[in-house]
N, C-alpha and C positions, 0 to 999 in steps of 0.2 A: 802387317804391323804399321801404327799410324804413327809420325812422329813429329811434334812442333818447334820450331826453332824460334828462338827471342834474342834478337840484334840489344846488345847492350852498350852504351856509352859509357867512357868511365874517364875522360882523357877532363882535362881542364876547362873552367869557364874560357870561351875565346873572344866572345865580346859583351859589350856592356851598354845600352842604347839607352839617352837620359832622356826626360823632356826636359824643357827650357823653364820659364816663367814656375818660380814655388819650387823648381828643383835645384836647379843649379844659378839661377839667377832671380833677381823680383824678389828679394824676402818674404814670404807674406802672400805671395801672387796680388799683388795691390793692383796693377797697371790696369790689366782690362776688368777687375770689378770695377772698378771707377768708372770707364768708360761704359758700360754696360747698365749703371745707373743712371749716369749722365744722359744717354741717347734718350733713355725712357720718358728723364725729367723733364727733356724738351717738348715732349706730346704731352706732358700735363702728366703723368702716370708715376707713382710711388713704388720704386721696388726696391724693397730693403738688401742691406749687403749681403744677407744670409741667402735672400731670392737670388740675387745675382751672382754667387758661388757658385747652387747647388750644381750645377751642367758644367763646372769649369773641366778643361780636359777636350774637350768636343770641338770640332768647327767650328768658325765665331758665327756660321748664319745658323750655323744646328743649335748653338747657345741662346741664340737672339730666339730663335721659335721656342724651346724651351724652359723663357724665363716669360713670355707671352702666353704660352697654354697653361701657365700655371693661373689658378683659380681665382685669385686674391688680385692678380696681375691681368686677366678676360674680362671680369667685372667692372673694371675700372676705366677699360677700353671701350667696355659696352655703355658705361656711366658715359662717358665722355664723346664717343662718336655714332654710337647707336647700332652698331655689328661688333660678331664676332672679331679677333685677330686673325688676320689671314696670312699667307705667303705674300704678297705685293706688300704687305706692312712690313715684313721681315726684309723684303729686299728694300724697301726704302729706308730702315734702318740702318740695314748691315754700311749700306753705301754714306749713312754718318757713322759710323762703326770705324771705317778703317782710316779714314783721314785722323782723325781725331784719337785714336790709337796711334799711330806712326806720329802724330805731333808730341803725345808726352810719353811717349817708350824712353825717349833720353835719361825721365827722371826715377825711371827706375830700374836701371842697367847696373846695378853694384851688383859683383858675384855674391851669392851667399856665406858664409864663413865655411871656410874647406872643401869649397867645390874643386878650387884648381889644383889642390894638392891632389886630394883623394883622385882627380881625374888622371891626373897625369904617375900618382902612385900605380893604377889601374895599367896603363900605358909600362910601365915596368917591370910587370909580370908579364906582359908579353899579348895584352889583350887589345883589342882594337875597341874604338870609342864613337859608335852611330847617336844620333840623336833625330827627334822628331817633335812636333806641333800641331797645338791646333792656330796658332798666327800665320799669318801669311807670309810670304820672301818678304815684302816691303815691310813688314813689320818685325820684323826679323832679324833684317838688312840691320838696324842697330844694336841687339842681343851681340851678334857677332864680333859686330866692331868694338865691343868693350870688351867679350871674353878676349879675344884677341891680344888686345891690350893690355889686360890682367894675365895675361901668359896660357891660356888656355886655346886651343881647334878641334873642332872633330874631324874624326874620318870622314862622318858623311851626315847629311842634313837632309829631311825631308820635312816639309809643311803643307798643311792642308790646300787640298787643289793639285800636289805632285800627284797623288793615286786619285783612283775615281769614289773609294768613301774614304772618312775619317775613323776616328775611334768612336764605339769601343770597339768595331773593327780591327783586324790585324794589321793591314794594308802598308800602313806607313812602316810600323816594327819592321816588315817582312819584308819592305824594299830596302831598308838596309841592310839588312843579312845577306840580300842578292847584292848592293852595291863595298859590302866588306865581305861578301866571298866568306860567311861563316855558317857552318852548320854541325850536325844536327841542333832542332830548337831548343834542346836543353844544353848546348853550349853558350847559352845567351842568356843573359839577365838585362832586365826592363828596369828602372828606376824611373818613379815618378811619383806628384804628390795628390794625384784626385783619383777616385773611382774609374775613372776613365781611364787613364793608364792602368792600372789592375788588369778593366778587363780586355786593354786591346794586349797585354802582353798573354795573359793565359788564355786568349784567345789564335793568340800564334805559337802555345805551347811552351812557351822558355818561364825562367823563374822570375817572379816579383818581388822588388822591396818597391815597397811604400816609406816617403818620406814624411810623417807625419807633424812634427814640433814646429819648422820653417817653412811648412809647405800653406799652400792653400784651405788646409782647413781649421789651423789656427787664423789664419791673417793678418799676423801682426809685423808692421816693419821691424827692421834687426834693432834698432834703437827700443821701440817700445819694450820688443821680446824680453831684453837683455833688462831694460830698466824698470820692468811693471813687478809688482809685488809677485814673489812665487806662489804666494797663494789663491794668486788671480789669474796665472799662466795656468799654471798647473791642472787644475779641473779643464780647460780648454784643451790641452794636450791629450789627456787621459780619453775625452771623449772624440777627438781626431784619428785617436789610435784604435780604439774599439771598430768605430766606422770604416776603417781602413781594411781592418782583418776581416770584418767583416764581410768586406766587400772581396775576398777570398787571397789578397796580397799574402805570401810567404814569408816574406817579413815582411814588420814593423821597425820603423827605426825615427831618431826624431831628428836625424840631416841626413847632405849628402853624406858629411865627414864619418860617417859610424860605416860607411857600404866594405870598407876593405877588409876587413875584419869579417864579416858576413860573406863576403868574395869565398876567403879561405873556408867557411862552414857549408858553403855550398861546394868547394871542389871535392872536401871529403866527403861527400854525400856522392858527391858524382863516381867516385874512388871503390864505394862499396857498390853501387850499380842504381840509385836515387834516381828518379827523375820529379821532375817538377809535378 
C-alpha cells in the first residue's frame, strides 16, 4: 500500500518584506526615473518617462541595459555614435547613475501617506519587517535616515550587490527570511510597486500585494495624486492595476495603507491550509 503525505502550514503571516522607492517611500517612484532620463540626456539620447519606468524594480546597471536595448532608445544610440549599445556604455553610465542619484535622493525621502502606521500596525501582530532594493547602501544610506526619522526601521535591509543577482530573482527576498529567521515561504508576504517585485516574491514562493495607485506605475507625486482631477488619476490607476495582476501579484491594492487588512485575508486563507 502506497501512501502520500502533504506538510501543511496554517499558522500566521510571520513576516512582511517591503521595497523602498513607490512603496513605502518616493511617492510616485520619481527619484531614479529622473535620473535615469537625466544620464541619457547627457549622451544626446531621448528616453521618455514611460521608457524609463518600464525596468523599474531591477538593478540600476540591469535598468541602465534595459532602458538602452529598448528599440526606440538602440536607434538613437546608433543615430548618434555609429554602434550598437553595449555593456562599457552601461558601465559608464551606471557610474553617472549613482552619484547623481545619492545627490537628489534628499528630495524625495517623504514616507508615502501610511506607510509608518501600517508598518509598525504590522509589527503588532507580532510580525517582523525585512525590506529590499534595487538602490545601492549609498543610495540608500538616506531612505533610511528619513524613515527613521518619521518613526519607522526594519528588521533587515538588503540592496542590490548584498546577493550575487537581483530581481526578479528571489535572492535579496530570501536573504531576509534567512536574516529574520522566518519560514516556511508562505509565512511571508512581499509588497512592492513594479513587476519586479511580483516576480522576485513568487519567485521565492511567499504571497504578493502589489501597490498600485502610489507606486511607480502611476508616477505621480503625493501633491499631484491628491490634487489632479479624478478623472485624470483614475484611468492611470485602473490601467497600473490590470498590469500589476497581471503580472501574477495576489493582490492589488492602491498603498501601503490598504496591506493590514489583506494581512488578516491572507492568515485566514493560511487557516484553511492556502498557500500562495
Amino acid at each position: 500500500m502506497s501512501f502520500e503525505y502533504k506538510r501543511i502550514y496554517k499558522g500566521p503571516l510571520k513576516a512582511a518584506v517591503h521595497d523602498w522607492a513607490g512603496t513605502v517611500i518616493d511617492h510616485g517612484c520619481r527619484a531614479p526615473a529622473a535620473v535615469f532620463q537625466e544620464i541619457f540626456r547627457t549622451k544626446g539620447i531621448v528616453v521618455t518617462e514611460s521608457e524609463a519606468r518600464g525596468p523599474m524594480g531591477l538593478p540600476k546597471w540591469d535598468h541602465i541595459k534595459m532602458i538602452g536595448q529598448l528599440a526606440s532608445v538602440n536607434a538613437q544610440w546608433k543615430d548618434k555614435f555609429g554602434r550598437d549599445f553595449t555593456d562599457q556604455d552601461i558601465d559608464d553610465l551606471y557610474d553617472e547613475f549613482l552619484p547623481l542619484q545619492i545627490k537628489i535622493i534628499s528630495q524625495y525621502n517623504d514616507m508615502i501617506p501610511g506607510a509608518v502606521e501600517t508598518l509598525n500596525t504590522l509589527r503588532q501582530k507580532g510580525m517582523k519587517i525585512g525590506s529590499c532594493t534595487g538602490y545601492t547602501p549609498d543610495i540608500l544610506e538616506g531612505c533610511l535616515k528619513a524613515a527613521k526619522k518619521a518613526g519607522y526601521e526594519p528588521d533587515a535591509v538588503f540592496c542590490a550587490g548584498d546577493v550575487p543577482t537581483g530581481r526578479p530573482g528571489p535572492a535579496l527576498l530570501l536573504a531576509n527570511m534567512i536574516k529574520l529567521d522566518v519560514y516556511p515561504p508562505e509565512a511571508v508576504v512581499k509588497i512592492g510597486d513594479t513587476v519586479a517585485d511580483i516576480d522576485e516574491g513568487l519567485n521565492a514562493g511567499t504571497w504578493v500585494i502589489a501597490v498600485a495607485a502610489r507606486g511607480n506605475e502611476v508616477g505621480l507625486s503625493c501633491e499631484d495624486f491628491e490634487t489632479m482631477p479624478r478623472e485624470e488619476v483614475e484611468p492611470k490607476i485602473k490601467a497600473a492595476k490590470q498590469k500589476l495582476a497581471a503580472g501574477g501579484a495576489h493582490y492589488v491594492v492602491d498603498s501601503i495603507a490598504d496591506v493590514p487588512a489583506i494581512v488578516e485575508d491572507i492568515n485566514n486563507r493560511l487557516l484553511q491550509g492556502q498557500k500562495p
